[in-house]
N, C-alpha and C positions, 0 to 999 in steps of 0.2 A: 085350368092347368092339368087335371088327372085326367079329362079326356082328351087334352093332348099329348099326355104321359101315354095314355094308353093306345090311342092309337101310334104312337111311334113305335109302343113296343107288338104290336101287330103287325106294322111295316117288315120290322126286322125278324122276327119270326117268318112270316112270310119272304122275306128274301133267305136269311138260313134253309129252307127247306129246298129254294129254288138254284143252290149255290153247292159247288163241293171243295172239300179242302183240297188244295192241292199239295201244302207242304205247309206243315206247321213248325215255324225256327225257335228258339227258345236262346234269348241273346242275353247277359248280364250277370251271368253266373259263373260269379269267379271261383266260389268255392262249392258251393252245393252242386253234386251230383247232376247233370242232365236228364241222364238216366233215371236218377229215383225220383226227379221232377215229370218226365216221362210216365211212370208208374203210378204216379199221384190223378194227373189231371185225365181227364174223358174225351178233351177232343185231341182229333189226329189225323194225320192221312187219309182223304179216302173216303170221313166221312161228311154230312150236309154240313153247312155254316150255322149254328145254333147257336143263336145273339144270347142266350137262355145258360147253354154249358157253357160259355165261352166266361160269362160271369160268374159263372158258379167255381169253375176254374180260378180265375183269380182273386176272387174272395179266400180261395182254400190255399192259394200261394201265399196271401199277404199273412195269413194265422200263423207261417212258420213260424220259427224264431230267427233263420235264416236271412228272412228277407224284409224291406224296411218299405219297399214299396213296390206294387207289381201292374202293369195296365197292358195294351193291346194295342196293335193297328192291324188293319187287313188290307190288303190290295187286290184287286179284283181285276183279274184276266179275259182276257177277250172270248176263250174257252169255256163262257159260264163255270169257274173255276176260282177259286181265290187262296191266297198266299198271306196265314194270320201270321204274327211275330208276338211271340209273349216278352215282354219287355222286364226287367228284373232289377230291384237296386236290392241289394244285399247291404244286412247290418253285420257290424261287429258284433261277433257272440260267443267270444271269452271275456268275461266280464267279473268283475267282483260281487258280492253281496256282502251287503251292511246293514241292521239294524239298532238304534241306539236310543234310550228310552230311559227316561229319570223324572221324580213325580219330588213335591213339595217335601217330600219328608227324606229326601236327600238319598232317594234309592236310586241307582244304576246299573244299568246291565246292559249288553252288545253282543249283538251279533256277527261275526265275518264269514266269509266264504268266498271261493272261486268256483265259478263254474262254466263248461262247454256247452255251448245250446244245440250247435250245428256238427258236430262231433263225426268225421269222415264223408262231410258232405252230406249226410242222411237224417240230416235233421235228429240226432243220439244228443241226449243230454249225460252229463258224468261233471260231477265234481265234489264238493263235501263243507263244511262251515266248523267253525272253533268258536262255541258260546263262553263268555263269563260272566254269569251270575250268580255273584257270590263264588261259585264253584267253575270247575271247567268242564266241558261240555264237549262234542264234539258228532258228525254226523256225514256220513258217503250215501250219496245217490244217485243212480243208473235209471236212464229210463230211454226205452227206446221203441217210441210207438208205431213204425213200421221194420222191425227188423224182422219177420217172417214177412209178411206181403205190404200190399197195402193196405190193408184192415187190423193185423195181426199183428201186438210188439209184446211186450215186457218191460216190467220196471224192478228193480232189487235195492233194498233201502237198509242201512242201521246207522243206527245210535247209540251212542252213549250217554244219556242227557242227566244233569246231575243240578238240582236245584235249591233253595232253601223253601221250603211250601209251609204257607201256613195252614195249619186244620183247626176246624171253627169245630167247639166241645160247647157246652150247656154251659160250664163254669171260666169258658173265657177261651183265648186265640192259643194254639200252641206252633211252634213253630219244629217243624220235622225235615232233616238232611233226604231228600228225595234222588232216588237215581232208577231210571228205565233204559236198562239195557234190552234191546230190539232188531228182528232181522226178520226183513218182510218181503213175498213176492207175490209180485198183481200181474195177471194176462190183461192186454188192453185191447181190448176188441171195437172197433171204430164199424156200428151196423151203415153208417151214412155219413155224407158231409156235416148234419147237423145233429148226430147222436153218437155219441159212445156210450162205453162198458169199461168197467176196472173190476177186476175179481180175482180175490187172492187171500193170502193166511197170514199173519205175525206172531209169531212167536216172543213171548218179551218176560222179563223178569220185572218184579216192580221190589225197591226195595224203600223201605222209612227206618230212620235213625234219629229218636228225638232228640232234640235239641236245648228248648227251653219253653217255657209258658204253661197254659194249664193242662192239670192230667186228668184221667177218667179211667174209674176200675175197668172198665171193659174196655178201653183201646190200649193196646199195648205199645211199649216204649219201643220196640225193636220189631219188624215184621218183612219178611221178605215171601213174596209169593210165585208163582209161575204161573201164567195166564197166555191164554191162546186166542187169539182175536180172528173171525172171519169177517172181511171187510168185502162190499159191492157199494160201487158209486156209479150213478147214471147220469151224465150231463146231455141236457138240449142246448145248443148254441145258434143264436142267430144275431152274433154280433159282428159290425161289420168297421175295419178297422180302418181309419187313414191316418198315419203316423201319431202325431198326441190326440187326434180325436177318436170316440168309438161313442158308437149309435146300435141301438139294438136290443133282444134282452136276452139271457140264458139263467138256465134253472139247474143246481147242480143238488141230488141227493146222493146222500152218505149214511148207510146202515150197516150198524156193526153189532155184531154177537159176540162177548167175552167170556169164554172161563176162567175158573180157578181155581188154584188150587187148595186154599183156604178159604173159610167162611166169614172171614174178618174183612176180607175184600171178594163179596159175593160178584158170583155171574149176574151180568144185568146185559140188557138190550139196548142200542142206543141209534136213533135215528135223527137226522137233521137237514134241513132242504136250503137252501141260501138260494132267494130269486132277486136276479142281478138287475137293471135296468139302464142303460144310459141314453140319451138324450141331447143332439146336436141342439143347443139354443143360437141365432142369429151366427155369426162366420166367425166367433172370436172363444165362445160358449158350450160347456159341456157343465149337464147335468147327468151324477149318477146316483145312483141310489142300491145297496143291498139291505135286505129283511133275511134273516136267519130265524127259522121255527126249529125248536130241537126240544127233544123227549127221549127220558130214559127211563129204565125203571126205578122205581123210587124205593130205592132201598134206604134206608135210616142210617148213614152213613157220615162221617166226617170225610171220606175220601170220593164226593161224589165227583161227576166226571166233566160238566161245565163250570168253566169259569170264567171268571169276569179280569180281564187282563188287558194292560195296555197296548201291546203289539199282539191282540187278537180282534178286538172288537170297541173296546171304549177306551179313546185318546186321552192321558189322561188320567188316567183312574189309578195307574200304579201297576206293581207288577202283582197278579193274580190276590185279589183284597177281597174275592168271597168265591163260594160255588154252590152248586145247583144240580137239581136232575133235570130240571125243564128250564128253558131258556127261550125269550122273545126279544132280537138286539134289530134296531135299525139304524143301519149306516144313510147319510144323506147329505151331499154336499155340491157345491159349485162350484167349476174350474173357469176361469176362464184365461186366456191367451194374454197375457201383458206385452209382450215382446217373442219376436219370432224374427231372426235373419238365417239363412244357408242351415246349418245342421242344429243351432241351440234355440230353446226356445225358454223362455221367462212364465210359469203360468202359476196363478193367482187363486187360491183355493178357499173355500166358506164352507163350515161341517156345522152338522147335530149328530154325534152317536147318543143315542139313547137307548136303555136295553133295562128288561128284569129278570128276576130268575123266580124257581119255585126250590123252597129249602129243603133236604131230604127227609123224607117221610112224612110231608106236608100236601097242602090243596092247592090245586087251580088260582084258590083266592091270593097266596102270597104275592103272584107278579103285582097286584093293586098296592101291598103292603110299603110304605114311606120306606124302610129299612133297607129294602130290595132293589128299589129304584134307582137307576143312574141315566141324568143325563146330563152331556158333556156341550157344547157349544164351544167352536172354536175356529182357528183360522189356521192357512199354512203357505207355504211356499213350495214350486217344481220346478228343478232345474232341469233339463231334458235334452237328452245327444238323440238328433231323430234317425242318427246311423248306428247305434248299439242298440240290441237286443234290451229293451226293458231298463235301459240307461235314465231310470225316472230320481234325481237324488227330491227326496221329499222335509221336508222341518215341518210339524203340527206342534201345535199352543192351542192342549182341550183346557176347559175351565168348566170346573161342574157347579152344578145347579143346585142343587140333591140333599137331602140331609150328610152331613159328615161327609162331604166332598172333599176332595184336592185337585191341584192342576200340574200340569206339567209340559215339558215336549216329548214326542215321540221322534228320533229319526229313524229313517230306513229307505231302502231301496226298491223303485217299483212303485206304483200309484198302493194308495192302501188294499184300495180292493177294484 
């Protein structure tokens, strides 16, 4: 089978070179731009038939958000000459966001939002969320990653985000009124179809107001700081998408530098890589898997900067129930297709998240420690529009393993990871 993969893909290579386009049509696109599809893709007029760009082309049509499904036909002229047509099924991409997550001990919190994916046909995303957790919450975000060329966009973000946090002390859990008000811009620099760049500043205020539980002469009751964050993230992506399936893997890192302005929430460093993996099993089957490695500095702090939370990493666990400077979480789960007719699809899901952490101003050795460990096993359900943008509604039931575990569901919108 692979050397008849491969020779077929030598046919057509050798036929591309011996071919020229003669008019390439782009048909299906009711709302997105021609034009900035034009500006996107490599092949055109004029030049050879390249069975090679012609897929790399439509791999990088189907990543919009725009589009739900994109393939090709050519016709071939008597002219040694050929006539390709990019064929185009467009999603819906005004769409809602929702989050909604509650653990054994009767905790709740939700997240809403609206947002535009396809935003003047150019692929612009813009829209904002209202959290309540405990408190009210709220958050506007711009991102528009070809709004100078086609390498070159922006993105502009804030928040208001307002939470009840616990901080873990020697003499027991305290609970403190948290709020990060945040305004942040990232250049996004696209070097190729399978790498980008994000780099940019946040500017953010971090404010604690305690509330109840235990106290400690050296943490104070009240604390508001100003902190400046330089943020770079590099993703490799080679995943390749056909409506609820995706096969492939990508590696996304994220390093940030914070100041401060007080020594009670010192400057530290904070690096983390999440490598993605998925996995077409048999025609009904998807296997994916994420590993997140992250490291910070280990400052001897109650406000360290990983945490272990339900709508981040472990299903389940509750909303943010410990943290860390270093973190080892693995996501790992099984999709498979239950029911599939015209646009909805029924898909059947199987998890392990498992993860540890390292305590602040501690060793390597804590991820081994009973206390630190969490792992969640558990099950869930995907309801799936294959014509909206990321139209994934999701319901997970983790159940932990672990010392001093809990279970709960998670909902939200969008596969977890």
């Amino acid at each position: 089978m692979k050397k008849l993969f491969t020779i077929v893909c030598v046919l057509c290579c050798g036929l591309g070179f011996s071919q020229e386009i003669e008019a390439l049509i782009i048909q299906g696109n009711n709302k997105t731009k021609e034009r900035f599809i034009r500006n996107l893709i490599k092949a055109d007029a004029g030049n050879p038939v390249d069975s090679l760009q012609i897929d790399a082309d439509i791999r990088r049509l189907k990543r919009l958000p725009g589009i739900a499904h994109a393939y090709f036909e050519i016709k071939e002229k008597d002219n040694n000459k050929a006539v390709i047509t990019y064929i185009i099924e467009e999603n819906f991409t005004i769409i809602p966001s929702a989050n909604v997550y509650t653990t054994n001990n009767d905790e709740f919190a939700f997240r809403v939002g609206l947002f535009e994916f396809n935003g003047l046909g150019r692929n612009i995303m813009f829209g904002g969320y209202f959290q309540r957790d405990i408190y009210n919450s709220y958050g506007i975000n711009f991102r528009a990653p070809y709004l100078f060329s086609n390498s070159w966009g922006l993105a502009i973000n804030h928040q208001n985000l307002t939470t009840l946090e616990p901080v873990f002390l020697e003499a027991g859990t305290a609970d403190y009124k948290y709020n990060n008000t945040s305004y942040e811009v990232l250049a996004l620099y696209e070097i190729n179809f399978d790498h980008r760049l994000e780099l940019g500043v946040n500017l953010f205020t971090e404010t604690y107001s305690y509330k109840s539980g235990a106290t400690a002469p050296t943490i104070p009751l009240q604390l508001e700081v100003d902190k400046l964050l330089f943020k770079l993230i590099y993703e490799y992506n080679k995943v390749h998408n056909h409506f609820q399936y995706v096969a492939g893997f990508k590696s996304i890192f994220n390093f940030q530098y914070v100041t401060s302005s007080d020594q009670t929430l010192p400057e530290f460093l904070l690096g983390f890589n999440d490598f993605v993996y998925y996995k077409r099993v048999g025609e009904r089957g998807n296997w994916a898997s994420r590993l997140r490695l992250g490291l910070a500095t280990n400052n001897e702090t109650p406000f360290a900067p990983f945490s272990v939370d339900n709508n981040l990493n472990i299903r389940g666990v509750g909303n943010t129930i410990d943290r860390g400077t270093a973190a080892i979480v693995l996501n790992t789960e099984y999709r498979h297709t239950l029911y599939e007719k015209n646009w909805f699809v029924l898909q059947s899901n199987i998890f392990i998240d498992a993860g540890s952490w390292r305590n602040p101003g501690g060793d390597l050795g804590d991820f081994g420690e009973n206390q630190n460990l969490r792992i969640y096993p558990g099950v869930g359900l995907r309801f799936i529009h294959k014509r909206i943008f990321n139209a994934v509604f999701r319901i997970d039931y983790g159940y932990g393993v672990t010392q001093d575990a809990t279970n709960g569901f998670v909902f939200g919108i969008r596969q977890y990871f």
